[in-house]
C-alpha positions in Angstrom: 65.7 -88.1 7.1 67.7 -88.6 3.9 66.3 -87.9 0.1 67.8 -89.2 -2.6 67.1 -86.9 -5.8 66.6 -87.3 -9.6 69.4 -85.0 -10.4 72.5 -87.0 -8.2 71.8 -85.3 -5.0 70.9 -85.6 -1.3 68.8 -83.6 0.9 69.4 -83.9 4.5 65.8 -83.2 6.5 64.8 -82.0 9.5 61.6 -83.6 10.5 61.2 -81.9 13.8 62.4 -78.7 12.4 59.9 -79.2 9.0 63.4 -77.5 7.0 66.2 -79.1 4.8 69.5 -79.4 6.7 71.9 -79.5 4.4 71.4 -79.8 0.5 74.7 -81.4 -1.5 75.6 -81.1 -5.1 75.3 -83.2 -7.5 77.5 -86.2 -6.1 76.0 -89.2 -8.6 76.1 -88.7 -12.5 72.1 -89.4 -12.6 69.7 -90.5 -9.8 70.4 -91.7 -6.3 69.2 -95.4 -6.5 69.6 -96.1 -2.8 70.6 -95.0 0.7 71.6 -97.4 3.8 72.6 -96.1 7.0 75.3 -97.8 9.1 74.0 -100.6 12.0 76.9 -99.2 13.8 78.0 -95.6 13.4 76.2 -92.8 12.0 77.7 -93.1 8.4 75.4 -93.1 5.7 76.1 -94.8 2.2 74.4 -93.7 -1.3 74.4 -95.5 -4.6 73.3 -93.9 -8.1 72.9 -94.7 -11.9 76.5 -93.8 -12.0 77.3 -97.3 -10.3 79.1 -94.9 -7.5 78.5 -96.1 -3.7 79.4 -92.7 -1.4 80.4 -93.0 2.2 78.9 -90.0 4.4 79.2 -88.4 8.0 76.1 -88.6 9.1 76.7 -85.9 11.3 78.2 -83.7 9.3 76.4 -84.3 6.0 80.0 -84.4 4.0 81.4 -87.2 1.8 84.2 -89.6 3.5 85.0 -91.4 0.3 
């Protein structure tokens, strides 16, 4: 599971594992707005206030673009 925060950041969740994966830094100037995973790969794509869309390994929970 994916969070978007208040502060421009994602958490990465394990929901199995009750734990946070990964944690990023602040990678939107303001809140994440939305999150859409890929219908074919495992890339994951976030969108803020910042009008910023972020292309992720979902994977390896680092940015691609």
């Amino acid at each position: 599971m994916v969070m978007g925060t208040a502060a421009g950041s994602l958490l990465f969740y394990s929901v199995t594992k009750s734990q946070v994966l990964a944690h990023t830094n602040e990678v939107h100037v303001g809140p994440v707005t939305g999150l859409s995973w890929s219908s074919t790969t495992l890339a994951l794509y976030s969108c803020g206030e910042d009008g910023y869309v972020v292309e992720w390994d979902g994977e390896s929970t680092t940015s691609v673009r």
